[in-house]
N, C-alpha and C positions, 0 to 999 in steps of 0.2 A: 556652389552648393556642395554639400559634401556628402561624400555615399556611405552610409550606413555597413559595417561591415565587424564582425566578430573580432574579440580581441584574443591574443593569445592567451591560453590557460594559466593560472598562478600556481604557485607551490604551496600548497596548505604548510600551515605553521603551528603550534600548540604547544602554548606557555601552559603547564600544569603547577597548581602550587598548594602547596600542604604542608601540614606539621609533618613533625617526625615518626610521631606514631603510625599516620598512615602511611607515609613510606613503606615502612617495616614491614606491614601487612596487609595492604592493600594492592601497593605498584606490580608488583607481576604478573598478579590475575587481569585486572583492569587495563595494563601494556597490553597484554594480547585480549582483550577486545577492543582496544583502540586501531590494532591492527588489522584485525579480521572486518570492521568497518570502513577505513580507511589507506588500507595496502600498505604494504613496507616502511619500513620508517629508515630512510638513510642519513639522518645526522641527531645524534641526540647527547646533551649536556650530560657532564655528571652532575651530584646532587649542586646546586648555588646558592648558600645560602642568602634567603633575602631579608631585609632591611629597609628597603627604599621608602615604605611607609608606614604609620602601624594599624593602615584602614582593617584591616587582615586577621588582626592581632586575638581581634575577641572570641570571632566567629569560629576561625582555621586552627588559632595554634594557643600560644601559651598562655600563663595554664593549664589546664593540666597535658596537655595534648602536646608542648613541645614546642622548639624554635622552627619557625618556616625554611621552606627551602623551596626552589625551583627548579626544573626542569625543561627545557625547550628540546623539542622534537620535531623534527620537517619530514616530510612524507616523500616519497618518492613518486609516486600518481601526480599528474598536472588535474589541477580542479579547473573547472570553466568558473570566470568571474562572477558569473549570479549564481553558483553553486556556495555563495559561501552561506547564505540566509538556511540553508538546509544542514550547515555543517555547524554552524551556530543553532538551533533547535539539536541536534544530535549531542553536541556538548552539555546542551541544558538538561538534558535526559541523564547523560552518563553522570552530571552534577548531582539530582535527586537522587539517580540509584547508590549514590556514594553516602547518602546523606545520614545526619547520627539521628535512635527514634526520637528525638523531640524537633526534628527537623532541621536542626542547623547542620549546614553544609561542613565538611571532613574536605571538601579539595573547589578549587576554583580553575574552571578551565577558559582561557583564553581563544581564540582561534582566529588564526588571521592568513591572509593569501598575499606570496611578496611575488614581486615584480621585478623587472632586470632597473624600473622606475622606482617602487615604493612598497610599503608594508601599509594595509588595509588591516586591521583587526575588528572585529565583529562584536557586537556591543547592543545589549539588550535598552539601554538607557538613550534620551537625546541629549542632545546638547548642542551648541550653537555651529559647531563645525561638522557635524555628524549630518550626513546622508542617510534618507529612509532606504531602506530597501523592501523593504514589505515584511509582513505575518511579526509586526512584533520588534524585527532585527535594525542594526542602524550599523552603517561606515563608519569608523575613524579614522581617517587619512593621519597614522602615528607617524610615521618620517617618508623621505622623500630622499632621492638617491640622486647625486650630482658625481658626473665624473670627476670635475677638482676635488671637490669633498667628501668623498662618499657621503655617507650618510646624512644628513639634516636634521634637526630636529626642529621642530613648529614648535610655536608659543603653547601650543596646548599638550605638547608629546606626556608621555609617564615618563616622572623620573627614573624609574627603571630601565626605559628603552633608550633615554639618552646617556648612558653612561656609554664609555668608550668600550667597555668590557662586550658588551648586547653589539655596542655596534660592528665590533669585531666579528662576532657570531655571527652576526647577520649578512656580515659580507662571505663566508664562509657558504652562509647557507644560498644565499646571490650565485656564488662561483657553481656549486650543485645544479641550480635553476637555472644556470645560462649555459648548462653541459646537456642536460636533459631536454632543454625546452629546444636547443638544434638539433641534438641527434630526433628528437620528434619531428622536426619542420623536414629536413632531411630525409627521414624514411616516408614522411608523408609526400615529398617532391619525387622520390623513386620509383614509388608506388608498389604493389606487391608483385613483384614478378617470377615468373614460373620458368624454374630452366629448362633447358628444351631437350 
């Protein structure tokens, strides 16, 4: 039988994507309350532009609004695994407050929690591989981390997260989360001690 026990925290993750327009005028004010919600940001792209689909195309960018572009940003805070249904509702918020008045969204935010194993990203929709998590939010198990391989990508990944380009990134951002996530276990096997 097997005992029930807490997993190690993830590394929040957040794919931002928008035309150019909102870049210009939006991304500075918006970076710092993404911080001031979510603590430090220690790794973040410059602008990438994207391409990978043109689901995007109508709502986000051109048109008059510009070519798309991406940015991926990892936080420095470890999030607890059921912390992410609260950080997906918080994106969906920060998505509305962005939004143009006739209500179509100006940015898409992604959010997802990587593991030293895998990238979970957070997902309002179901689908046949997608885990409920509750209020709404659903798993998508996008890749899976093999020592021969790194990265993996499943029949269902986005073509954006399988490019070699992302999966670079993402081990980048793996090497930050496997530095942070010991010195945490670490201080927490020490414990706080008082000199004497």
């Amino acid at each position: 039988m097997s005992t029930p026990r807490e997993p190690s925290p993830g590394k929040l993750v957040l794919s931002v994507l928008a035309a150019a327009d909102w870049w210009a005028d939006a991304w500075p004010d918006f970076r710092a309350g993404l911080v001031e919600r979510h603590g430090p940001v220690d790794y973040e792209t410059p602008l990438l532009p994207f391409d990978h689909t043109a689901y995007y195309n109508q709502e986000l960018g051109r048109p008059p609004h510009g070519e798309l572009f991406r940015r991926l940003l990892g936080f420095a805070r470890l999030v607890p695994l059921d912390g992410l249904v609260a950080v997906k509702l918080a994106t969906n918020t920060d998505e509305r407050g962005q939004a143009r008045p006739d209500g179509s969204r100006r940015v898409n935010l992604d959010p997802g929690l990587l593991t030293l194993e895998r990238l979970i990203l957070a997902s309002g929709k179901n689908f046949t591989h997608r885990v409920y998590l509750g209020q709404g939010i659903w798993a998508d198990l996008t890749l899976i981390y093999n020592r021969k391989s790194g990265w993996v990508a499943l029949p269902w990944t986005f073509p954006d997260y399988a490019t070699e380009d992302m999966k670079r990134r993402l081990t980048e951002l793996r090497a930050l989360y496997k530095t942070t996530s010991e010195a945490a276990a670490w201080a927490a096997d020490e414990g706080d001690h008082q000199c004497p």
